[in-house]
NUTI-744144 format. One record per residue: residue number from 1; residue in one letter; x, y, z of N, C-alpha, C, O in turn. Coordinates in steps of 0.001 Angstrom, whole numbers. Layout:
NUTI-744144
NODE/nr/rest/neast/nnorth/nup/caeast/canorth/caup/ceast/cnorth/cup/oeast/onorth/oup
NODE/NUM/A/X/Y/Z/X/Y/Z/X/Y/Z/X/Y/Z
...
This chain:
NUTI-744144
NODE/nr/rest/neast/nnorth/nup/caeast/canorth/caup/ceast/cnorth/cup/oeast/onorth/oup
NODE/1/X/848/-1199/0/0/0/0/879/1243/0/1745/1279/874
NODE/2/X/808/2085/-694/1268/3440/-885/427/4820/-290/-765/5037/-508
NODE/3/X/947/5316/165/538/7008/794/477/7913/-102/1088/7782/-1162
NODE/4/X/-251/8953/165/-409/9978/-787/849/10346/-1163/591/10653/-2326
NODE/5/X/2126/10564/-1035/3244/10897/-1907/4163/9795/-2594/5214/9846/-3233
NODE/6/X/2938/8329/-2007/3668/7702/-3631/4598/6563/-3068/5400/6046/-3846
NODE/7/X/4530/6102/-1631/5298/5391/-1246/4942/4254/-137/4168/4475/794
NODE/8/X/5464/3268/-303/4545/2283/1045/5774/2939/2884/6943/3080/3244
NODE/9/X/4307/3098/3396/4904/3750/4339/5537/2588/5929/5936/2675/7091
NODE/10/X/5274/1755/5014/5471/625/5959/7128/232/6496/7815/-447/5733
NODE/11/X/7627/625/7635/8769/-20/7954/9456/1473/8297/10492/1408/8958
NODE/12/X/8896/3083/7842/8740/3829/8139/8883/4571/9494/7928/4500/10267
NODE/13/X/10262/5456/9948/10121/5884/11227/9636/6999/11301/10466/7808/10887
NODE/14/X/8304/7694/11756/7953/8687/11833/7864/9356/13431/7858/8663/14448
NODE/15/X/7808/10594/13411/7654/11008/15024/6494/12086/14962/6391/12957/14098
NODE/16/X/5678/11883/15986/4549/12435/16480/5054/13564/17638/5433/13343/18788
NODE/17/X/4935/14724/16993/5723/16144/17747/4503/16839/18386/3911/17630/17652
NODE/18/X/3995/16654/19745/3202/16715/20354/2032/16485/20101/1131/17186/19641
NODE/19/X/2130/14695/20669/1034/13784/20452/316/13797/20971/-583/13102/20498
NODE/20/X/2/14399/22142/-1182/14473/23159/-1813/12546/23243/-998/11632/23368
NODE/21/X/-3110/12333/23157/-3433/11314/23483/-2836/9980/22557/-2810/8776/22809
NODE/22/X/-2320/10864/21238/-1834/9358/20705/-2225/8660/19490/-1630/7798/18845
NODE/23/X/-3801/9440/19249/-4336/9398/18672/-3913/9147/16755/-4375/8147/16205
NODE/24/X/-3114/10058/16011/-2564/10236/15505/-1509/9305/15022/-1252/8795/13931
NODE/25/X/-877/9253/16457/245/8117/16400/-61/7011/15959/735/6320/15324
NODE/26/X/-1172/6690/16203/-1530/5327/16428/-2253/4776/14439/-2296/3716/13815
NODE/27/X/-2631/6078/14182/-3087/5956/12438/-2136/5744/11717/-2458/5241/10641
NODE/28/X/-571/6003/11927/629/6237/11603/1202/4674/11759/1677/4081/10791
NODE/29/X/1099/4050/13146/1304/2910/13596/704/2120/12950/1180/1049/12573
NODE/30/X/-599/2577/12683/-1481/1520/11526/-1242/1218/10369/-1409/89/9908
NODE/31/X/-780/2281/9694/213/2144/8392/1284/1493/7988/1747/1416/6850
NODE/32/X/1698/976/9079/3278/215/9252/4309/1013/9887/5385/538/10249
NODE/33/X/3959/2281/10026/5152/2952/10471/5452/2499/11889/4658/1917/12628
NODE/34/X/6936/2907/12224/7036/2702/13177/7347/4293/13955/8129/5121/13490
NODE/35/X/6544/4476/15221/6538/6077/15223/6676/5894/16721/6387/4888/17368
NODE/36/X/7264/7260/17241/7548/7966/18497/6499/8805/18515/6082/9238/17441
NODE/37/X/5944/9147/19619/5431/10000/20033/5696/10654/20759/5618/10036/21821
NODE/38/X/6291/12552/21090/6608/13262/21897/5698/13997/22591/4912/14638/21893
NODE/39/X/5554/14106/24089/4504/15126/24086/4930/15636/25206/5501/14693/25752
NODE/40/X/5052/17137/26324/5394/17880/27183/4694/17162/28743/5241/17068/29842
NODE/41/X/3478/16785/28367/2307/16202/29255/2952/14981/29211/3348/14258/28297
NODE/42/X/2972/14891/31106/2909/13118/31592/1937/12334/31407/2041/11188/30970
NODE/43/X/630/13044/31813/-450/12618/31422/-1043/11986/30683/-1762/11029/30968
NODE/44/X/-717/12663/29068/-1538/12549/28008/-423/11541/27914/-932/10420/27895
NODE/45/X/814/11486/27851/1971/10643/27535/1310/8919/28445/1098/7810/27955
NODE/46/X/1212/9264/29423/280/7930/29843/-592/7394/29045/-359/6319/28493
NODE/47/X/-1951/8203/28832/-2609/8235/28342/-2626/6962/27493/-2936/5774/27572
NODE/48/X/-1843/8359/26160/-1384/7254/25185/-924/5927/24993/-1225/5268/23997
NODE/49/X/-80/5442/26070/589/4305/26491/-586/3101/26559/-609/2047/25924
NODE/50/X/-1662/3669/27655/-2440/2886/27959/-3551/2563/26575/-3951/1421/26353
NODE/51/X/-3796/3288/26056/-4794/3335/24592/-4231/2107/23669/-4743/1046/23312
NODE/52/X/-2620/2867/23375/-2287/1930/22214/-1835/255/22835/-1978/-726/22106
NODE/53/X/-1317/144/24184/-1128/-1100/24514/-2910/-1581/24380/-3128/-2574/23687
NODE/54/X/-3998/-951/24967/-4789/-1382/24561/-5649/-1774/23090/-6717/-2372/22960
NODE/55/X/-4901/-1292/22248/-5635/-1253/20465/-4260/-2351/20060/-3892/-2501/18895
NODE/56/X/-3909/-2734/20697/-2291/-3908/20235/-1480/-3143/19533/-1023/-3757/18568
NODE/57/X/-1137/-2125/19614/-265/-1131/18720/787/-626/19488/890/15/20534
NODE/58/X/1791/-1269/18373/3742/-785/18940/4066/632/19207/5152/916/18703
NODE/59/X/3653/1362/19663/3920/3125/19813/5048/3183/20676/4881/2425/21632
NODE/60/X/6230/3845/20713/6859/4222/21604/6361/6336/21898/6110/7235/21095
NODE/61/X/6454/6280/23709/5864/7677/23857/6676/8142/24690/6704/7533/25760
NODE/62/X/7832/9623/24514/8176/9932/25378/7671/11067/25906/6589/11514/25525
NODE/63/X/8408/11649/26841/7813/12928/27628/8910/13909/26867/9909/13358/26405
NODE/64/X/8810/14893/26764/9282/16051/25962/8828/17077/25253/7648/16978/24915
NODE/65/X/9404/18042/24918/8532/19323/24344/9284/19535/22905/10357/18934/22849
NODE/66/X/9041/20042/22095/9123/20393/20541/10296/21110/20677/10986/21161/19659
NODE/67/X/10609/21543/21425/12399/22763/21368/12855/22186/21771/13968/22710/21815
NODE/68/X/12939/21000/22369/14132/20165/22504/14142/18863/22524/14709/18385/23506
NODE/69/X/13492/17769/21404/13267/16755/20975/14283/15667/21715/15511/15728/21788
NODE/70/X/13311/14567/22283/15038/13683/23485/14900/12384/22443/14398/11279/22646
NODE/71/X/15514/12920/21292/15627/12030/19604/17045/12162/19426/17727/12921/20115
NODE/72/X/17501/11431/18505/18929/11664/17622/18418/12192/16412/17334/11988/15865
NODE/73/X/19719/13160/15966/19983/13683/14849/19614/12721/13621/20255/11671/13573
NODE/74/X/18685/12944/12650/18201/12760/11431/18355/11014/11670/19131/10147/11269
NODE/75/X/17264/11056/12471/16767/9498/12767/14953/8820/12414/14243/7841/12644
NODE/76/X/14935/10158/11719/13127/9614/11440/12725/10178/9806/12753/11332/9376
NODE/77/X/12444/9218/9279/11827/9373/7774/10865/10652/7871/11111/11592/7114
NODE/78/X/9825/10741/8725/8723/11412/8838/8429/12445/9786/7605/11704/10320
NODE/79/X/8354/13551/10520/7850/13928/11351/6379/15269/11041/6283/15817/9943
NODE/80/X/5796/15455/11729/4439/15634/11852/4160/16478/12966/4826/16398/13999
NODE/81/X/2994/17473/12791/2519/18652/13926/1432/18552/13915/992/19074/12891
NODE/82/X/519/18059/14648/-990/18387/14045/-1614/18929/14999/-1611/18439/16128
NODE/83/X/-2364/20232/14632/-2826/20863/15700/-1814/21394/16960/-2141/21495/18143
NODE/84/X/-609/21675/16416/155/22369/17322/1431/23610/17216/1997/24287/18074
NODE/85/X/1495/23563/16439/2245/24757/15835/1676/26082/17262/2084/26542/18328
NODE/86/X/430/26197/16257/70/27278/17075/-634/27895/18467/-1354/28781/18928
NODE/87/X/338/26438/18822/355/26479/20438/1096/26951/21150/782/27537/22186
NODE/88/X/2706/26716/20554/4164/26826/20844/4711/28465/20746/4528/29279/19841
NODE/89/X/5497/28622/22121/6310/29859/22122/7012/30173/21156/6923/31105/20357
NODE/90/X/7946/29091/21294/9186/28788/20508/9347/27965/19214/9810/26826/19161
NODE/91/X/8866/28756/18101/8362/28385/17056/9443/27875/15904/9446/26941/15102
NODE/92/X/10360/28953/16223/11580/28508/15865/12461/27487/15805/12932/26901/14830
NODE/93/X/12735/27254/17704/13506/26440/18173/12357/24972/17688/12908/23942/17300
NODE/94/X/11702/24995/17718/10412/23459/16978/10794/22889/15691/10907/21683/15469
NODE/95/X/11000/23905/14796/10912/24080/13288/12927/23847/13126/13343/23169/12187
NODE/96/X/13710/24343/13906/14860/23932/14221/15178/22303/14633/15876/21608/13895
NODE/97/X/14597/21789/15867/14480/20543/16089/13839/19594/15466/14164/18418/15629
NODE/98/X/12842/19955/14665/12231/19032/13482/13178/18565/12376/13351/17366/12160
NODE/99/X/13825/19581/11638/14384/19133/10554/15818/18865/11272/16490/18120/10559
NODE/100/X/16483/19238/12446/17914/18001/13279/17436/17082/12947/17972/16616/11942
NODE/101/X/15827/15998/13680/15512/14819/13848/15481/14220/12365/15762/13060/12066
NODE/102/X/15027/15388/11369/14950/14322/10364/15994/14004/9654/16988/14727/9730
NODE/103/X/15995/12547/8585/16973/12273/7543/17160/13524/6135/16253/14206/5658
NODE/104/X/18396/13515/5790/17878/14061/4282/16912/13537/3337/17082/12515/2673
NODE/105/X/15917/14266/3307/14967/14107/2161/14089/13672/3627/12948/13861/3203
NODE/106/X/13978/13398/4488/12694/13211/4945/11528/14362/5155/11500/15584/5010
NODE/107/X/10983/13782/5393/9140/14694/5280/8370/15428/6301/8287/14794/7353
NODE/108/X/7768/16601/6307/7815/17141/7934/6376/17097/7113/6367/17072/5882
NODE/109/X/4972/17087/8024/3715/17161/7536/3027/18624/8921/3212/18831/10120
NODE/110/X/2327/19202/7944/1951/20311/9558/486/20594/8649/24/20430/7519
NODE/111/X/71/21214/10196/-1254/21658/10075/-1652/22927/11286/-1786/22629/12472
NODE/112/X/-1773/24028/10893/-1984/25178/12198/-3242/25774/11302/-3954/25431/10358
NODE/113/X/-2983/27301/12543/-4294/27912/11747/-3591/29414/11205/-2525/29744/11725
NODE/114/X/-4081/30120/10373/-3581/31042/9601/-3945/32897/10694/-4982/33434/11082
NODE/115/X/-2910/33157/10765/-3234/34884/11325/-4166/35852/10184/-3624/36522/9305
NODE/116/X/-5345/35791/10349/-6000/36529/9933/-7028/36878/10411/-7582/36212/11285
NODE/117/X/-7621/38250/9840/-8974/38453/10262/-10207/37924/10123/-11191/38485/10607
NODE/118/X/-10305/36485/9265/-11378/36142/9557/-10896/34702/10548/-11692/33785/10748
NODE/119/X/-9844/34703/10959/-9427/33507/11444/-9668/34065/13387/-9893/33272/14300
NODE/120/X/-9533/35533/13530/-9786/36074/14315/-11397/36100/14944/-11692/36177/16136
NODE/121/X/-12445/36002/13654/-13336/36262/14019/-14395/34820/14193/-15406/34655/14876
NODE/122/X/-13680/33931/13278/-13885/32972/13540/-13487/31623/14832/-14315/30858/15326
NODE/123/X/-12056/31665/15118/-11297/31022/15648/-11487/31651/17412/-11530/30892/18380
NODE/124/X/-11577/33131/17497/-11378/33334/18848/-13053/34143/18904/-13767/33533/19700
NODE/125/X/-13552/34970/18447/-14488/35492/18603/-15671/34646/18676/-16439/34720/19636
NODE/126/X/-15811/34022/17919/-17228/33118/17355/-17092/31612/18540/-18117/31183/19071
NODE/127/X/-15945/31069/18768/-15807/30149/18765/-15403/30258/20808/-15554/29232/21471
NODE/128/X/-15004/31356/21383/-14009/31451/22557/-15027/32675/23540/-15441/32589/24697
NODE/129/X/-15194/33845/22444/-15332/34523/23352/-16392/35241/23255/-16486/35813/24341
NODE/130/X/-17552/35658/22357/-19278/36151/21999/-19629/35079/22842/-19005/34019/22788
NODE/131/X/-20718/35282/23736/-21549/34441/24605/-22385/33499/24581/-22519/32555/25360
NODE/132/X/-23205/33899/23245/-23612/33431/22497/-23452/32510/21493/-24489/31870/21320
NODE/133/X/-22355/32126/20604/-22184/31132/20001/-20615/30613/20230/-19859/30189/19356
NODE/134/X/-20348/30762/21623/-18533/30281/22136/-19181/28886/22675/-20233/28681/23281
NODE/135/X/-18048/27913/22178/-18216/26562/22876/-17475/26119/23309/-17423/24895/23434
NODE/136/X/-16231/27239/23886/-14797/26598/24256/-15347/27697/25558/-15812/28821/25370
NODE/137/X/-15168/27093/26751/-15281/28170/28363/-13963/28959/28105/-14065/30014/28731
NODE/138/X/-13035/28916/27598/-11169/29190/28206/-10785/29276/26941/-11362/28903/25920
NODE/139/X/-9427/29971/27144/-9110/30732/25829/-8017/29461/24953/-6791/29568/24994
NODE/140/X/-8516/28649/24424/-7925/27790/23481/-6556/27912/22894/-5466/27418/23181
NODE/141/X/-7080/28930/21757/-6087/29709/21400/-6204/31017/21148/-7239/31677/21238
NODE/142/X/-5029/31432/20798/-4218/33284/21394/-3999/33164/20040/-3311/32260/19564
NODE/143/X/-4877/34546/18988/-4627/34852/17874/-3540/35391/17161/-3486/35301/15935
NODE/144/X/-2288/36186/18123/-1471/36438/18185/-373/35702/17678/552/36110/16976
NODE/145/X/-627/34377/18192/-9/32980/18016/-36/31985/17066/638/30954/17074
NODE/146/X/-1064/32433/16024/-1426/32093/14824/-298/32600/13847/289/33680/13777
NODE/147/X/-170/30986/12837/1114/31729/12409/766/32107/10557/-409/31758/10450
NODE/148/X/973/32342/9924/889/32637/8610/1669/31854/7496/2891/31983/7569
NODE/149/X/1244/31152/6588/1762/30147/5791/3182/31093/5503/4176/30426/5787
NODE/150/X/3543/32557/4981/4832/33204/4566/5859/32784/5936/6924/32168/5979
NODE/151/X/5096/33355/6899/5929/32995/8302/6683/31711/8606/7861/31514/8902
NODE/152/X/5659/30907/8444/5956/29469/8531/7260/29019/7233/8361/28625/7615
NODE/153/X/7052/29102/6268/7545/28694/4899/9274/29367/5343/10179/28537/5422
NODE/154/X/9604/30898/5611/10507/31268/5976/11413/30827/7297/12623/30947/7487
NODE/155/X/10337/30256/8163/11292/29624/9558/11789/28246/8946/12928/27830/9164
NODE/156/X/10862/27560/8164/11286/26412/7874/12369/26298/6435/13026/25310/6108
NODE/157/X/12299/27689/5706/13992/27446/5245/14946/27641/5912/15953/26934/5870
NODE/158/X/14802/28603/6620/16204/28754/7241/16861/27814/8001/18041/27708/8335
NODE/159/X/15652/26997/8262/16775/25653/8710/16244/24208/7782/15674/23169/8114
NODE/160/X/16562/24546/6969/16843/23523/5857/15578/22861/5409/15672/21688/5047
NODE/161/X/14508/23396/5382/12983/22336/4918/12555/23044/4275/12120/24132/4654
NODE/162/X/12552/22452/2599/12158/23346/1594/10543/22855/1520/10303/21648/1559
NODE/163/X/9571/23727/1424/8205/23512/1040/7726/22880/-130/8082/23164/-1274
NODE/164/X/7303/22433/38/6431/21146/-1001/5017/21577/-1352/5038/22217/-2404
NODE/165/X/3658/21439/-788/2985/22452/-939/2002/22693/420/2051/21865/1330
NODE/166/X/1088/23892/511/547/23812/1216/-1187/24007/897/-1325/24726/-93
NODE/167/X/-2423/23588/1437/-3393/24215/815/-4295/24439/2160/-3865/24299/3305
NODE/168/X/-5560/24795/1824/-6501/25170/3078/-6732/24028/3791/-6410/22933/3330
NODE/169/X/-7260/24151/4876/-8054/23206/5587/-9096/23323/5865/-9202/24458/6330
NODE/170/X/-10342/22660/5885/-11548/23373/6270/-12816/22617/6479/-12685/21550/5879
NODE/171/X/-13679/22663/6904/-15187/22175/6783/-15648/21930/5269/-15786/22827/4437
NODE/172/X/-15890/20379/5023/-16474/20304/3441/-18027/19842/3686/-18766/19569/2740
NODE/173/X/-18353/19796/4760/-19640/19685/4702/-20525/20606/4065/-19940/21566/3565
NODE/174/X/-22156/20587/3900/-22782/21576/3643/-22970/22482/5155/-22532/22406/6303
NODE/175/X/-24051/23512/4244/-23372/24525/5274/-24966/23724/6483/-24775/23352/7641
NODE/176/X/-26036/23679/5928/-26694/23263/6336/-26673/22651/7836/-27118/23050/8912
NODE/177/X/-25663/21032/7256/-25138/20229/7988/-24374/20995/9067/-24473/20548/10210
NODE/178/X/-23649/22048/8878/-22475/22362/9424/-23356/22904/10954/-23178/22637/12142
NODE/179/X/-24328/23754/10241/-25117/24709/11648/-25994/23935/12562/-26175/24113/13767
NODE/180/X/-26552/22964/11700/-26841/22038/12668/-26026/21699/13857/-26297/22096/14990
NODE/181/X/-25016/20947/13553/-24077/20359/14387/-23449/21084/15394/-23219/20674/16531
NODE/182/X/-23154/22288/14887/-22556/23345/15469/-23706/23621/16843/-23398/23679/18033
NODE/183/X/-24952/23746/16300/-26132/24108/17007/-26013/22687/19010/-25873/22777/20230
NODE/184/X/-26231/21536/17773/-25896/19990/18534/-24780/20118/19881/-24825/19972/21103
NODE/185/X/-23778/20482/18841/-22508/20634/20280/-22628/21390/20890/-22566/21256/22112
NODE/186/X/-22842/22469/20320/-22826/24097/22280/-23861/23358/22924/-23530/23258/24106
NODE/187/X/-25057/22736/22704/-26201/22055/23434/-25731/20916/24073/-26396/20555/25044
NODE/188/X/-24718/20231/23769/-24332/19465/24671/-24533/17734/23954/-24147/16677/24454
NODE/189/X/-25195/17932/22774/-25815/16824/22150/-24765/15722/21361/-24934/14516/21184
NODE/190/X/-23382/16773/20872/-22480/15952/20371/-21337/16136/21149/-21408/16990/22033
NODE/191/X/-20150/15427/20986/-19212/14961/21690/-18032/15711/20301/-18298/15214/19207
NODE/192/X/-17236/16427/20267/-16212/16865/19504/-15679/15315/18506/-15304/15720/17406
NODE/193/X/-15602/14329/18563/-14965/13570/17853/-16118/13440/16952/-15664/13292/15817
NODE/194/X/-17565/13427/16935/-18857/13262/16416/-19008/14299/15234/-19374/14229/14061
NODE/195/X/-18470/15493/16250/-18921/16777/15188/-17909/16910/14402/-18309/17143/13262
NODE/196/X/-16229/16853/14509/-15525/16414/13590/-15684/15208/12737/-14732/14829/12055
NODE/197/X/-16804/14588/12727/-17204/13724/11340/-18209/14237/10747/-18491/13828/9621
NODE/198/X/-18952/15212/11339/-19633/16035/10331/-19283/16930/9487/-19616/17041/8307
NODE/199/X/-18390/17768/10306/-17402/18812/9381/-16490/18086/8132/-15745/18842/7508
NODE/200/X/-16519/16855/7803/-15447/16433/7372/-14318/17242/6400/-14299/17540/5206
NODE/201/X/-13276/17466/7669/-12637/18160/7501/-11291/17764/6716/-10573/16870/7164
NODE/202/X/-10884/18628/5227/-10135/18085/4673/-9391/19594/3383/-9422/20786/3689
NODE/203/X/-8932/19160/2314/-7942/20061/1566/-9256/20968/1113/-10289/20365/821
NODE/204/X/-9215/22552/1048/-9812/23439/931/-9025/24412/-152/-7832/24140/-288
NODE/205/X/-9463/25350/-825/-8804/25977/-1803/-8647/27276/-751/-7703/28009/-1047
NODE/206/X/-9373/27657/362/-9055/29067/1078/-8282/28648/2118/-8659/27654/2739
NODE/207/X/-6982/29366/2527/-6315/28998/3626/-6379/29951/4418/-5356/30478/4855
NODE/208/X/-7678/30379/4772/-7810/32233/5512/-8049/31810/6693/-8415/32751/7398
NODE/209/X/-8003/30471/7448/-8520/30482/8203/-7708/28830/8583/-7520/28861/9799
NODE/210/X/-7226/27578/8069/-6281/26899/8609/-5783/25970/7405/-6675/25471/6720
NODE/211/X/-4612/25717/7112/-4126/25622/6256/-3020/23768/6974/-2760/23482/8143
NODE/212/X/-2743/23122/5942/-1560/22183/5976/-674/22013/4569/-850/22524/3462
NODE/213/X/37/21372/4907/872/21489/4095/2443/20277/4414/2456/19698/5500
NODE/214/X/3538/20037/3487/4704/19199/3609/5626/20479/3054/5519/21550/2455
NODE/215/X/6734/19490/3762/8337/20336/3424/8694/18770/3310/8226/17658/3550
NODE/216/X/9909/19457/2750/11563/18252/3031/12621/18665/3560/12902/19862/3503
NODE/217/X/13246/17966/4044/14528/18113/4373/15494/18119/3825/16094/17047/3752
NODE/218/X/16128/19424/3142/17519/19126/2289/18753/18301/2450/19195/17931/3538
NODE/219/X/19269/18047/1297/20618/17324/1524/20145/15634/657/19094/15291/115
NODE/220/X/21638/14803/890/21504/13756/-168/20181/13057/437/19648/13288/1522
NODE/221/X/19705/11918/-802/18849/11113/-582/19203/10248/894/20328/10142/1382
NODE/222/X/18030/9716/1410/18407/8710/2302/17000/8009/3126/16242/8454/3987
NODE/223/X/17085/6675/2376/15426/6072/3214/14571/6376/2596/13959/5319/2445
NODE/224/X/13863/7393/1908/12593/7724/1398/12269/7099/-17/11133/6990/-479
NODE/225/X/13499/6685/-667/13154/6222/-2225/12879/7614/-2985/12695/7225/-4138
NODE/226/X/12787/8578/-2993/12458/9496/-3992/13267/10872/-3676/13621/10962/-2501
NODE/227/X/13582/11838/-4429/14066/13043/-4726/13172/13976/-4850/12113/13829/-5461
NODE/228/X/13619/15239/-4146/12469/15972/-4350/11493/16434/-4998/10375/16888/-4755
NODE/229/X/12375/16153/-6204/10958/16850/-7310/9816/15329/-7335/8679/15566/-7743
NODE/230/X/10042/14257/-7031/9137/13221/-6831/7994/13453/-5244/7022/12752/-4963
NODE/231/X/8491/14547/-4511/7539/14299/-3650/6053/15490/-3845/5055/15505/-3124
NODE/232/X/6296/16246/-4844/5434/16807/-5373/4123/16333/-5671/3318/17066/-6246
């Protein structure tokens, strides 16, 4: 079986750069890869432990934070952010320790949300802080902290991860569907993993609001089978 860039991902070392429950890891694990999971939280780092020994799945999980990865130098085919970028202080020092861990030519996969004004009005206003249609009690996320695909693209050359591409992320449901659900959860009726299968959320042509995207890691081939212009 082959992955969207064309390759069987099986036998595959990937790392999960703040894995929280594991979740993730464990889709990765399903694939054949063989993956680490890092996460700052003891907790969720438990968590995880206990989930995947329970689903029979090989995960290794350590405790650690994104600025200072407790990995060796360019030891993982794959590494991955999901839902965390724009969590992190130190955005830099992340985007620095990502491409150390990886091989040449390996693959960084991310997903944040974009600094803008409708990402503002959507993401913190609509969603955090109007009284009326907020379904988060506490401030999630800090718009401030939102990073911008130019932003991003520039931290990640300067230390060696050339961009591959990036596109929107978003709700493909109808809109219909969407207000419903939306309606469902502040009421208490759905459970967030529920209403993320309604939204089915996936590649969008607007990135005004959250965007993903791949890089590589420069330098000779090694492990991946392909050259960059193949991971296009």
């Amino acid at each position: 079986m082959t992955g969207p860039l064309g390759r069987d991902p099986a036998g595959l070392r990937a790392l999960d750069i703040g894995c929280g429950g594991g979740f993730l890891a464990e889709e990765f694990a399903r694939l054949g890869c063989r993956v680490v999971g890092v996460d700052p939280s003891e907790i969720s780092i438990e968590t995880a432990r206990r989930h995947a020994a329970g689903a029979g799945l090989d995960v290794t999980y350590l405790v650690g934070a994104g600025e200072q990865l407790p990995v060796a130098d360019s030891s993982f085919d794959i590494a991955y952010c999901c839902d965390v970028l724009e969590h992190v202080s130190g955005l830099d020092s992340v985007i620095a320790e990502t491409a150390r861990v990886l091989k040449p030519r390996g693959v960084y996969f991310f997903d944040t949300v974009n600094r803008t004004v409708v990402s503002k009005v959507v993401g913190i206003k609509l969603l955090q802080e109007w009284r009326l249609t907020r379904i988060f009690d506490f401030a999630l996320h800090d718009w401030n902290m939102f990073i911008t695909p130019a932003e991003l693209v520039n931290v990640m050359s300067r230390h060696g991860l050339q961009k591959g591409a990036i596109v929107g992320l978003g709700p493909r449901t109808k809109l219909t569907s969407l207000l419903v659900g939306y309606l469902n959860l502040k009421r208490g009726r759905l459970s967030y993993g529920q209403m993320s299968r309604i939204l089915q959320l996936g590649p969008t042509k607007s990135t005004s609001i959250s965007y993903m995207g791949y890089a590589t890691k420069a330098g000779q081939f090694d492990g991946l089978g392909s050259t960059a212009s193949e991971l296009g």
